[in-house]
C-alpha positions as CSV (number, residue, x, y, z in Angstrom):
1,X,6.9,-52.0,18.4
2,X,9.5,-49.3,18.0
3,X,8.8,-48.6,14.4
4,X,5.3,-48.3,15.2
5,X,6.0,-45.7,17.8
6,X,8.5,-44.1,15.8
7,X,5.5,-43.7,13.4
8,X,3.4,-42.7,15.7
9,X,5.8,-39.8,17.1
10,X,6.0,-38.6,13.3
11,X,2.7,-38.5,12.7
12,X,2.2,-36.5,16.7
13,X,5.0,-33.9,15.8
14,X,3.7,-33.8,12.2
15,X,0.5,-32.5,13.6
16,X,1.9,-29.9,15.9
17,X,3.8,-28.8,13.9
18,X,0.8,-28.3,11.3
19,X,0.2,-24.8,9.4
20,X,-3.8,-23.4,10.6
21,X,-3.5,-22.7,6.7
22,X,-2.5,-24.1,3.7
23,X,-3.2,-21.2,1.4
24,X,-3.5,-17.0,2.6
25,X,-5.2,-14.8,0.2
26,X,-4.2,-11.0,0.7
27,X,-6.5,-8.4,-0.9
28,X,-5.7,-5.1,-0.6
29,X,-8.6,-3.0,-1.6
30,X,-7.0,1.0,-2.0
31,X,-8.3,3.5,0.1
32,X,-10.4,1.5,2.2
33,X,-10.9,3.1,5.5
34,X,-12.1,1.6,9.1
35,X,-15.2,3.6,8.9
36,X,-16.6,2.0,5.7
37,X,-17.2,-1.2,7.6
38,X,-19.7,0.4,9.7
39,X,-21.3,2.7,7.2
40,X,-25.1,2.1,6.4
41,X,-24.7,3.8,2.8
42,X,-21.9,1.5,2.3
43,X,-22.9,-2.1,1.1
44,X,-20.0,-4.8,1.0
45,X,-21.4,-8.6,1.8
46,X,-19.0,-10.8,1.3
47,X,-16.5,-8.9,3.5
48,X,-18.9,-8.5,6.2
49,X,-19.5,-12.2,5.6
50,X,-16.0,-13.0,5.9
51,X,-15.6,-11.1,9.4
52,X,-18.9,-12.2,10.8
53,X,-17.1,-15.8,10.5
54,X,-13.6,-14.4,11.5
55,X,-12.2,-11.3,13.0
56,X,-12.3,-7.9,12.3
57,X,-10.1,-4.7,13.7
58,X,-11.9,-1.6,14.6
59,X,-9.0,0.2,12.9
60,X,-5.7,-0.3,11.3
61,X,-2.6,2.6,11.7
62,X,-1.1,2.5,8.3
63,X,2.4,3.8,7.6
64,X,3.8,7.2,6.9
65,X,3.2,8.9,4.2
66,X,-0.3,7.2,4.0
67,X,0.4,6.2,0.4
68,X,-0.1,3.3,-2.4
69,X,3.6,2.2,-2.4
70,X,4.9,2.2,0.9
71,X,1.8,0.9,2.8
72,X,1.6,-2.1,0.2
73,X,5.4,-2.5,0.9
74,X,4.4,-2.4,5.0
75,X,1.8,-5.1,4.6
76,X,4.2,-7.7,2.6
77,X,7.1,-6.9,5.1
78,X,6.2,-6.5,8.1
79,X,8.4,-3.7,8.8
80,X,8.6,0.3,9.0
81,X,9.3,2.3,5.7
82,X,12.8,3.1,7.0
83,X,13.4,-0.5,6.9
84,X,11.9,-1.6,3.9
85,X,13.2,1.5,2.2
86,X,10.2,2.3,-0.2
87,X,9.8,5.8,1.7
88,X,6.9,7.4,-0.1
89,X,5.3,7.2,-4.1
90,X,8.4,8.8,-5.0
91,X,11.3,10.5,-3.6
92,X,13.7,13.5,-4.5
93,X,17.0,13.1,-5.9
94,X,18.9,15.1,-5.1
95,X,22.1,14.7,-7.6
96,X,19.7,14.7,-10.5
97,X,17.3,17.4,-8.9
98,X,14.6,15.7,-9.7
99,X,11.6,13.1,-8.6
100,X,11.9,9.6,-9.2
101,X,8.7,7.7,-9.6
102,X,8.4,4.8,-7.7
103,X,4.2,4.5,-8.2
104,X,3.7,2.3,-11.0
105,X,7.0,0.8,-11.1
106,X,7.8,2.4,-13.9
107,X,11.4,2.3,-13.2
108,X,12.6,0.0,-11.0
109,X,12.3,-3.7,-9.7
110,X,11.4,-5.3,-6.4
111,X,15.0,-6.0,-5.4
112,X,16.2,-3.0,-6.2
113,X,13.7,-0.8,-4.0
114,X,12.6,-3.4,-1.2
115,X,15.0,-4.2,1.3
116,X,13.9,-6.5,3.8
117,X,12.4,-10.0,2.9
118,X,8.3,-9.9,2.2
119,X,6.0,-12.8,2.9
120,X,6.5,-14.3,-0.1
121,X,9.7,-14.6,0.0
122,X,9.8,-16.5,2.8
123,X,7.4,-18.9,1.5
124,X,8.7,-19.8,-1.4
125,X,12.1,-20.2,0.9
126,X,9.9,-22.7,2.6
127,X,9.1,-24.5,-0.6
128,X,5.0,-23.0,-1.1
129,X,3.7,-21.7,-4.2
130,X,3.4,-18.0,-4.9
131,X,1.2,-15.5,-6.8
132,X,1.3,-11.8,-6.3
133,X,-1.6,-9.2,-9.3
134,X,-0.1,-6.4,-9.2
135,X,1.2,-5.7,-6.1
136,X,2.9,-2.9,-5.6
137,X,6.6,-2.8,-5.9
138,X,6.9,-6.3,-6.7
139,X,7.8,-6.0,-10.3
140,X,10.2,-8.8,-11.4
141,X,10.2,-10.7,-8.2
142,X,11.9,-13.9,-8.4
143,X,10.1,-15.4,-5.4
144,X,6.6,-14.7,-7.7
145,X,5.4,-18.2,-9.4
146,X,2.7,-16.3,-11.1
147,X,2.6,-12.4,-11.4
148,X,1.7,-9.8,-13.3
149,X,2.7,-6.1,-11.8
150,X,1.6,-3.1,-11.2
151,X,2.4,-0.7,-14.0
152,X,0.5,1.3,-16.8
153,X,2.2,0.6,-19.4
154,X,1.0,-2.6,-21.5
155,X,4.8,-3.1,-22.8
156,X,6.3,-3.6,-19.2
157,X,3.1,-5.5,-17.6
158,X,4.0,-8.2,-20.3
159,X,7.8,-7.9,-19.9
160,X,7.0,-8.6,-16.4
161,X,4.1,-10.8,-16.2
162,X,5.0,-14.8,-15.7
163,X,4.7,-15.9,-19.7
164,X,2.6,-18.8,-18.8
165,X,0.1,-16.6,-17.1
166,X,-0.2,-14.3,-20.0
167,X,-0.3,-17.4,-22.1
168,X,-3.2,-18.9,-20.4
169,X,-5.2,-15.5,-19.9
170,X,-5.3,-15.0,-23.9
171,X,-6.9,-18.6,-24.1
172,X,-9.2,-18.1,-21.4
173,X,-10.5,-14.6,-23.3
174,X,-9.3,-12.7,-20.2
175,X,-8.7,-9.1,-21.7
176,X,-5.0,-8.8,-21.0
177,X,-4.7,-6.5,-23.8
178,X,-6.8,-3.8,-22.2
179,X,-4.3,-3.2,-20.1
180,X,-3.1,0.3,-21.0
181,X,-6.4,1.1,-22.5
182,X,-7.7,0.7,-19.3
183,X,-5.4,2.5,-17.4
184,X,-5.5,5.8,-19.7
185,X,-9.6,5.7,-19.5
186,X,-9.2,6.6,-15.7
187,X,-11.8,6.3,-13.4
188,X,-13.7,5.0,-16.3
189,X,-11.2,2.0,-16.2
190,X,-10.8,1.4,-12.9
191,X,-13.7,-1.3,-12.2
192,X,-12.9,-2.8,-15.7
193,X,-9.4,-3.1,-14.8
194,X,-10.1,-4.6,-10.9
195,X,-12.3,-7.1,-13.2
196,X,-9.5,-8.0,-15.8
197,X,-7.2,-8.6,-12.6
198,X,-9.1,-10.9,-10.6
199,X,-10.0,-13.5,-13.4
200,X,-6.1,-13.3,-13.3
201,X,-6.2,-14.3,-9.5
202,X,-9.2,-16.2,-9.9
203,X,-7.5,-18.3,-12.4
204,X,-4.5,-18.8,-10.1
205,X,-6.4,-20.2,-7.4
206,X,-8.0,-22.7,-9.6
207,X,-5.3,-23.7,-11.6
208,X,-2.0,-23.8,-9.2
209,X,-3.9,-23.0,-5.7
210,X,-1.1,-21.1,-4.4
211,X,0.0,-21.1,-0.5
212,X,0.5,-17.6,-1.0
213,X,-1.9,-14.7,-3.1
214,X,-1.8,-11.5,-3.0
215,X,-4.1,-9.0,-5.4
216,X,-4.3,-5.2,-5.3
217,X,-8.0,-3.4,-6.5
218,X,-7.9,-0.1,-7.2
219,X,-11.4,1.4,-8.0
220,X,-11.9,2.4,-4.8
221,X,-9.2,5.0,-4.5
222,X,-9.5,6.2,-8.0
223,X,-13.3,7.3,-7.4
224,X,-12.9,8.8,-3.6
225,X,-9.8,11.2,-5.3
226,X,-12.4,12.4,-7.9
227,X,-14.8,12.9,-5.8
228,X,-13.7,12.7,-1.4
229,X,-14.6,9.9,1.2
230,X,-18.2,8.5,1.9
231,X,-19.7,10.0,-1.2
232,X,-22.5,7.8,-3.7
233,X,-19.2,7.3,-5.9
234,X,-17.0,5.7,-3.4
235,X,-19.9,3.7,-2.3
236,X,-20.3,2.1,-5.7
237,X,-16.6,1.5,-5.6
238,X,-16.6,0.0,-2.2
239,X,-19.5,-2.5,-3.5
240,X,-17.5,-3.6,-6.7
241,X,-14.2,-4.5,-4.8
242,X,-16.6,-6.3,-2.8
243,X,-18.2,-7.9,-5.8
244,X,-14.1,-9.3,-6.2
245,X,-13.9,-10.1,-3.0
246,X,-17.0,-12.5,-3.6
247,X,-15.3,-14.0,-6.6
248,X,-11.8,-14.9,-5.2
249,X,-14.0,-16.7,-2.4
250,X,-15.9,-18.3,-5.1
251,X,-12.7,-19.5,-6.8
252,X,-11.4,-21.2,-3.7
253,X,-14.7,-23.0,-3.5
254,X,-14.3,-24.2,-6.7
255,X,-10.7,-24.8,-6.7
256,X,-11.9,-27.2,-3.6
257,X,-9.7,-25.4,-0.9
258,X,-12.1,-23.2,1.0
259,X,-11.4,-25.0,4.2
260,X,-8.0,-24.3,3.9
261,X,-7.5,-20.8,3.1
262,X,-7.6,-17.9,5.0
263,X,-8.7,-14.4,3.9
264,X,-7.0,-11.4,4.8
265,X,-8.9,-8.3,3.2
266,X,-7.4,-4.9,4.4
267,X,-5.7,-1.3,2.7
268,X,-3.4,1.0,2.2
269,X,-4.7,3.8,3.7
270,X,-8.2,5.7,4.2
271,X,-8.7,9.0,3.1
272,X,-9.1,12.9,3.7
273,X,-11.8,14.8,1.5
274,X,-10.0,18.5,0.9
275,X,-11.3,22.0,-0.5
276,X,-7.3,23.4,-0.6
277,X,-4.1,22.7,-1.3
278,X,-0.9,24.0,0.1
279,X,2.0,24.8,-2.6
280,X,5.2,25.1,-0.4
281,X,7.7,25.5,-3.2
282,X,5.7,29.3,-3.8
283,X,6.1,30.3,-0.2
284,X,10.1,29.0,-0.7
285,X,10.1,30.9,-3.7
286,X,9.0,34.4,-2.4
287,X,12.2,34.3,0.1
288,X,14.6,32.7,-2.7
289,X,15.0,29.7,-1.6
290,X,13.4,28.0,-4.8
291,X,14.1,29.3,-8.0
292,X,12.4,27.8,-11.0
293,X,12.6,27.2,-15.1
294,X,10.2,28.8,-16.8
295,X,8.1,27.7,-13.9
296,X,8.7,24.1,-14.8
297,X,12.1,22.7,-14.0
298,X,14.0,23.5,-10.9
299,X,17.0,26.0,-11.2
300,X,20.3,25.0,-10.7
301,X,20.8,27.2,-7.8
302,X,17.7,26.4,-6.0
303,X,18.6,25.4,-2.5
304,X,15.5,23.2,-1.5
305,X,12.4,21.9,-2.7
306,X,9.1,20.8,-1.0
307,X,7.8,17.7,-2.7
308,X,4.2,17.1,-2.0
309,X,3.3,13.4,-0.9
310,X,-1.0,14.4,-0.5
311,X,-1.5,15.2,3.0
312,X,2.5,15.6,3.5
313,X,5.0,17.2,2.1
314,X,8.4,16.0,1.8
315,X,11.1,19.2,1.9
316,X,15.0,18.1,0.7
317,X,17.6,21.1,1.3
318,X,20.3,20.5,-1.8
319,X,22.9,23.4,-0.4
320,X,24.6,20.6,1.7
321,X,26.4,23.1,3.2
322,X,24.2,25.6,4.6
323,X,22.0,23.3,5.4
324,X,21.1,23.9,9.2
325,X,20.8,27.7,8.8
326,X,18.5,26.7,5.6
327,X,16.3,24.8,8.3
328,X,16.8,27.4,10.4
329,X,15.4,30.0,8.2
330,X,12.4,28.1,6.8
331,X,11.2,25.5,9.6
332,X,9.4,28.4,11.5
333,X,8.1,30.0,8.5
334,X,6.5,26.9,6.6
335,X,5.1,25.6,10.3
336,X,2.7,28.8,9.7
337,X,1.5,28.1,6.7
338,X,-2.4,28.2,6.4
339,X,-2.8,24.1,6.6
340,X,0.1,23.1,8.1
341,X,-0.9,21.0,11.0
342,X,2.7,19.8,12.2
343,X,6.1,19.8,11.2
344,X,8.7,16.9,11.8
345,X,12.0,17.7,12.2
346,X,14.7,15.0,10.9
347,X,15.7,14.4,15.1
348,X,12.1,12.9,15.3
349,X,11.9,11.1,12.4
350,X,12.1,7.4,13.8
351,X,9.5,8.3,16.8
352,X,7.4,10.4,15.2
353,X,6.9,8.9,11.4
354,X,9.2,5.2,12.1
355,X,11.8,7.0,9.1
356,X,15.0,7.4,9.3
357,X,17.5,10.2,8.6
358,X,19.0,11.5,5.1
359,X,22.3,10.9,6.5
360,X,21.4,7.2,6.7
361,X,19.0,7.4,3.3
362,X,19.5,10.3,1.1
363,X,16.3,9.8,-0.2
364,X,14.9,11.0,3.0
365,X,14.0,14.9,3.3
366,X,15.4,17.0,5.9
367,X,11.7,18.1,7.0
368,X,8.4,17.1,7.1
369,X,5.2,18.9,6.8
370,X,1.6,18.0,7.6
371,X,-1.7,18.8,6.4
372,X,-4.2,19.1,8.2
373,X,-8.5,18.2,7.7
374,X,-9.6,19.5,4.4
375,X,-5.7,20.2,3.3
376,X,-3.4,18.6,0.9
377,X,0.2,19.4,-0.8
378,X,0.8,20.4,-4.3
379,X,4.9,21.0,-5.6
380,X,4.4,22.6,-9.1
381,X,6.6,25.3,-9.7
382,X,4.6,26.8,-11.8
383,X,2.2,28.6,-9.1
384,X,2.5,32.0,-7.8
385,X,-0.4,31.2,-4.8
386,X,0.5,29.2,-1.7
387,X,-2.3,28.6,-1.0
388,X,-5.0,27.0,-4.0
389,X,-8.9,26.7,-3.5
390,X,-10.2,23.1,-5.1
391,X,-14.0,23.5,-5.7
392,X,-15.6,20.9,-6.2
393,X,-14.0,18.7,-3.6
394,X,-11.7,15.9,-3.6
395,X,-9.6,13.0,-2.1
396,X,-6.3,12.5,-0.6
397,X,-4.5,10.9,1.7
398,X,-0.3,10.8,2.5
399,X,-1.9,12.8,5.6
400,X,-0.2,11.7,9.0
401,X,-0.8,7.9,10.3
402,X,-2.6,8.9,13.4
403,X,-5.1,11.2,11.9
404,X,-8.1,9.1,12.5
405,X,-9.8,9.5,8.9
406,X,-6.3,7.4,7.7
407,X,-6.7,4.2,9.8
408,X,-7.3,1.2,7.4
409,X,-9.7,-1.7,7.4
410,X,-8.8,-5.5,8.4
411,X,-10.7,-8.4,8.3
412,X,-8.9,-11.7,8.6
413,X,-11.0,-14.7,8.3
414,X,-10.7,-18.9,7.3
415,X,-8.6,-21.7,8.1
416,X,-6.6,-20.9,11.5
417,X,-8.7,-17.8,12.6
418,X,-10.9,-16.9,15.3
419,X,-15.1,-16.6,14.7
420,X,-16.7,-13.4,16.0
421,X,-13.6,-11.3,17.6
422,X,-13.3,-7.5,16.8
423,X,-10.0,-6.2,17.8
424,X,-10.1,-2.1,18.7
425,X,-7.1,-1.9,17.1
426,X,-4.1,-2.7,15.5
427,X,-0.8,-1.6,13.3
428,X,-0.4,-2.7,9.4
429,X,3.1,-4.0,10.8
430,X,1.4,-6.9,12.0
431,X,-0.1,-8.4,9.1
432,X,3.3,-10.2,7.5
433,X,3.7,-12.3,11.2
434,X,0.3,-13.3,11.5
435,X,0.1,-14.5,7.7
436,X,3.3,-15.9,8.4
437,X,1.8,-17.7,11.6
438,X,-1.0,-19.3,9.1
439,X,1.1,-20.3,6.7
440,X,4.0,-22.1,9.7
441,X,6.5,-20.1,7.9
442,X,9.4,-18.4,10.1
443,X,9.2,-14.7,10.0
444,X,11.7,-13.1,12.9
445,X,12.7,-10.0,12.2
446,X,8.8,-8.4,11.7
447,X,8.5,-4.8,13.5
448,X,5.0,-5.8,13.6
449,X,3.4,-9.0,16.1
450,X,1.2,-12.3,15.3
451,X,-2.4,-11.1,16.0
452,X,-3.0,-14.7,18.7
453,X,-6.1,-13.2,19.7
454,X,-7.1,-13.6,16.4
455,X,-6.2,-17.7,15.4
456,X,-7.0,-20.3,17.1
């Protein structure tokens, strides 16, 4: 009699203690704002598919700078930029005077940008199976089963991709060595690329059906910088991450664990269409402040320099010394700027853009700048204007979170969630705990919340 209810107690606390999902699929389509959702021009099936069974947010507020690396970074760790440290595409260093890439990875692996645990990590702490195509700033992650990242070049997305992966891709004819071909064709590449990388994810799923996928497309992005939001281009891009979308469903379907996974298709960042662009670095240089090479390298005795980050624009101050009279002089000057819309002094940081200080990250700038509507940044040294007309239009984004045209999309939907809920809205800080929530795996230290009005 006591073993029997000894069994039976297992089996009850077993079942409490259940995940709502065995396997979460994260798919970040790039540049996918809130208002493509309700678009009539804009035709995506299988997502509205997934939300009319699940749960949708009116909005997402992405993280500042509104770009590719640190928002991806954001959504995997739950956290602000200061705290997971990847603080924009790039950032300014300034020993070497000089920016240092971080968008493609080009330089640098996960652990040596990231510094706070991501999602995967704590699954595969807990024992699950992992799978991350080409996730942003994940390159060599040891806590990756099955990866390949995202980078251009086809040497280091084989350096870096899980050998049996590549090794079953080239028998299954999936065109891994299009790679860089791909990548230099541009826009003309993007759909074949976003292609190439889910049979890579599709593959996964039906091979190892990993707790724990995440994928990146890009077309999307690519097509609205070319051309600016909610145009026929973007549209088509829209529709063919959609057209993925589709297939990673149809891949757990197949894999038999449809039931059991749950979806979680969100972005980045939306996006601002702009006619101008604001060169900071020319206005610096009229007073001295920046002194340039041949208009291409940054003199020695240069004493700042305004890196643009699209609709912001990152300023560092390199004479150490005089730097609060620096600030001083320019703060009021570069506030007036035709298309500056707000400046954020280093005291506001945290509150205003959740970053911290270059005295507790010298990779931070002493200043921010913001564009406004129809605005981005440019840094080359090499212009005389400050201001630049761009005719025909295009796309950016790196704006400010809050401007409403850079809120994100979010549909979660599946094992564990809610049918039929739209949420007003909601932060990009809260997708880590709520994945973490499907999954039963502990996540404490999240800035972000568990979305319960979204699971069951």
């Amino acid at each position: 009699m006591l073993e029997r209810l000894l069994v039976l107690f297992f089996v009850v606390t077993t079942l409490a203690h259940a995940a709502p999902a065995e396997h979460v699929i994260l798919v970040s389509i790039d540049g996918w704002a809130h208002h493509y959702f309700d678009d009539p021009k804009c035709h995506m099936p299988a997502v509205k598919a997934l939300a009319a069974n699940g749960v949708r947010s009116k909005r997402m507020e992405c993280s500042f700078p509104t770009v590719t690396w640190t928002n991806h970074t954001t959504l995997v760790t739950g956290v602000h930029p200061g705290k997971h440290g990847v603080l924009a595409n790039e950032y300014f260093d300034r020993e070497q005077r000089k920016k240092i890439p971080l968008i493609p990875d080009p330089l640098f692996n996960k652990d040596e940008i990231v510094k706070t645990p991501t999602i995967y990590d704590a699954a595969k702490a807990a024992g699950m199976k992992t799978a991350g195509v080409i996730w942003p700033a994940s390159r060599g992650a040891k806590t990756l089963d099955w990866t390949v990242p995202d980078v251009f070049e086809q040497e280091l997305f084989e350096k870096y991709g899980t050998p049996e992966l590549l090794e079953d891709a080239r028998a299954a004819g999936i065109p891994i060595e299009k790679q860089m071909e791909w990548c230099k064709a541009g826009n003309a590449g993007k759909a074949q690329r976003d292609y190439m990388y889910t049979l890579l994810a599709t593959h996964i799923i039906k091979k190892h059906k990993p707790n724990f996928l995440a994928i990146h497309l890009v077309s999307l992005d690519s097509f609205e910088h070319a051309h600016g939001r909610q145009v026929a281009e973007a549209y088509w891009a829209a529709n063919d991450s959609d057209n993925r979308v589709a297939d990673l469903v149809r891949a757990t379907e197949e894999a038999g664990i449809r039931d059991k996974t749950a979806f979680v298709i969100t972005t980045d960042h939306g996006f601002v269409t702009y006619t101008k662009s604001i060169n900071a670095n020319s206005a610096l240089k009229k007073d001295g402040f920046v002194k340039a090479v041949l208009g291409k390298s940054l003199a020695p005795d240069s004493q700042v320099f305004a890196m643009a980050e699209g609709g912001s624009c990152f300023v560092y101050v390199l004479d150490a010394a005089n730097r609060e009279t620096i600030l001083q002089q320019i703060t009021p000057k570069l506030a007036k700027l035709e298309g500056v819309e707000g400046v954020v002094e280093s005291k506001d940081f945290d509150s205003k853009l959740h970053h911290i200080t270059t005295a507790q990250d010298g990779r931070e700038p002493d200043l921010v700048l913001l564009a406004a509507d129809g605005y981005t940044f440019t840094d080359s040294l090499a212009d005389s204007e400050v201001i630049i007309p761009n005719d025909p239009p295009k796309g950016a984004h790196g704006h400010f979170q809050l401007d409403p045209n850079l809120y994100g999309g979010f549909v979660i939907s599946g094992a564990g969630v809610k049918q039929g809920v739209v949420l007003d809205e909601m932060k990009n800080i809260d997708v880590t705990p709520t994945m973490a929530k499907l999954l039963g795996v502990p996540f404490p230290d999240a800035d972000g919340r568990v979305l319960n009005e979204a699971l069951k």
